[in-house]
C-alpha positions as CSV (number, residue, x, y, z in Angstrom):
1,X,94.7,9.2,-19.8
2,X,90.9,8.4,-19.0
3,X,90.0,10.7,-16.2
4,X,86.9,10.0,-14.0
5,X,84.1,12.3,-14.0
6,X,82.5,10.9,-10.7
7,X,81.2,7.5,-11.9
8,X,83.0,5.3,-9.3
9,X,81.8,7.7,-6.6
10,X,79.7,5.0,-5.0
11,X,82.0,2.3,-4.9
12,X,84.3,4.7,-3.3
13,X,82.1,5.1,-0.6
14,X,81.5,1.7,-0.2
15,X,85.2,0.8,-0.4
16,X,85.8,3.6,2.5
17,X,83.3,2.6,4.7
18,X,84.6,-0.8,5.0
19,X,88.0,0.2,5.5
20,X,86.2,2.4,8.7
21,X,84.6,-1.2,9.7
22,X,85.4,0.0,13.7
23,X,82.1,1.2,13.6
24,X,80.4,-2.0,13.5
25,X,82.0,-2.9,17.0
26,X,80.6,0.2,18.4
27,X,77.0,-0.2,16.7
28,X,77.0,-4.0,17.7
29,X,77.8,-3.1,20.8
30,X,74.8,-0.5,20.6
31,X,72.6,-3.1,19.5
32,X,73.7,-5.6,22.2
33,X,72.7,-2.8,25.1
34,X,69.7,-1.6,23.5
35,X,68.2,-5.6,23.6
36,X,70.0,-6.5,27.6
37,X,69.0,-3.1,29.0
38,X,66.3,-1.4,26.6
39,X,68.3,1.5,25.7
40,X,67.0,3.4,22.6
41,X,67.5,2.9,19.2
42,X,68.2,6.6,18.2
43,X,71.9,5.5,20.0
44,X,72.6,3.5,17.2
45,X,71.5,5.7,14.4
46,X,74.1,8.2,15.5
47,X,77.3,6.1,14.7
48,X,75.6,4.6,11.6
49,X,75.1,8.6,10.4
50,X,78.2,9.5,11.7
51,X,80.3,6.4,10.5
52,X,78.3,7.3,6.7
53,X,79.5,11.0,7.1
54,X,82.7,10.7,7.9
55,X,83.4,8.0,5.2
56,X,81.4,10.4,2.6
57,X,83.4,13.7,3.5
58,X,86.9,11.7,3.3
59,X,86.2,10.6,0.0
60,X,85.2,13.7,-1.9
61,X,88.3,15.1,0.1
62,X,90.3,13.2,-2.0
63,X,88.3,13.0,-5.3
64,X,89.1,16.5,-5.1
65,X,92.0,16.7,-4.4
66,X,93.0,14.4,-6.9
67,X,90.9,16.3,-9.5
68,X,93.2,19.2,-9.0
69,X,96.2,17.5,-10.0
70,X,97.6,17.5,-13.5
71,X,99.6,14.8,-15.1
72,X,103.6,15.8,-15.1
73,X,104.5,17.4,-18.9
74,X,107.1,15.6,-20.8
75,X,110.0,17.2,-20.7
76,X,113.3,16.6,-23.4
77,X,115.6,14.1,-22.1
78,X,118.9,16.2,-21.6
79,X,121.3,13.2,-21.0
80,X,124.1,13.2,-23.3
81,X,124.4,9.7,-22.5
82,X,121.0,7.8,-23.5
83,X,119.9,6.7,-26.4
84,X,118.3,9.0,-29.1
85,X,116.5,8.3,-31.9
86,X,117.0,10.9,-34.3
C-alpha cells in the first residue's frame, strides 16, 4: 500500500474548508454590515483567519493521526472449515 507523504495536503485543506462553508454566512453577513453601517473591515478578516485555522489544525489532526496507524498483519486463517490451498 501507497502511503502519502503530505502531497494531498492542500487539497485537504481545501476539501475541509468547504465542508466548514458556515463561515461564508457569517463573513457575508460581515460584509453586508460593513457596506449598510460602515463597520470595519478588520471584522471580517477575523472569521476568514479563524475559519482558515480551524480548517488547517483539523486536518493535520487527522493526517496524523492517520500517519500513526499501521495496516493490520495477516494473520493464519485457523478455521478448520475453509478452504486451504496446500
Amino acid at each position: 500500500m501507497r502511503r502519502s507523504q503530505g502531497h494531498g495536503l492542500l487539497l485537504s485543506i481545501i476539501i475541509n474548508m468547504l465542508f466548514r462553508a458556515y463561515w461564508l454566512v457569517l463573513v457575508a453577513v460581515l460584509i453586508i454590515l460593513h457596506f449598510a453601517l460602515g463597520w470595519p473591515l478588520w471584522l471580517i478578516v477575523i472569521p476568514i483567519a479563524c475559519w482558515f485555522l480551524h480548517s488547517l489544525l483539523i486536518t493535520l489532526i487527522l493526517g496524523w493521526a492517520n500517519s500513526n496507524s499501521e495496516p493490520p498483519k495477516v494473520q493464519e486463517n485457523k478455521n478448520p472449515y475453509s478452504y486451504r490451498k496446500d
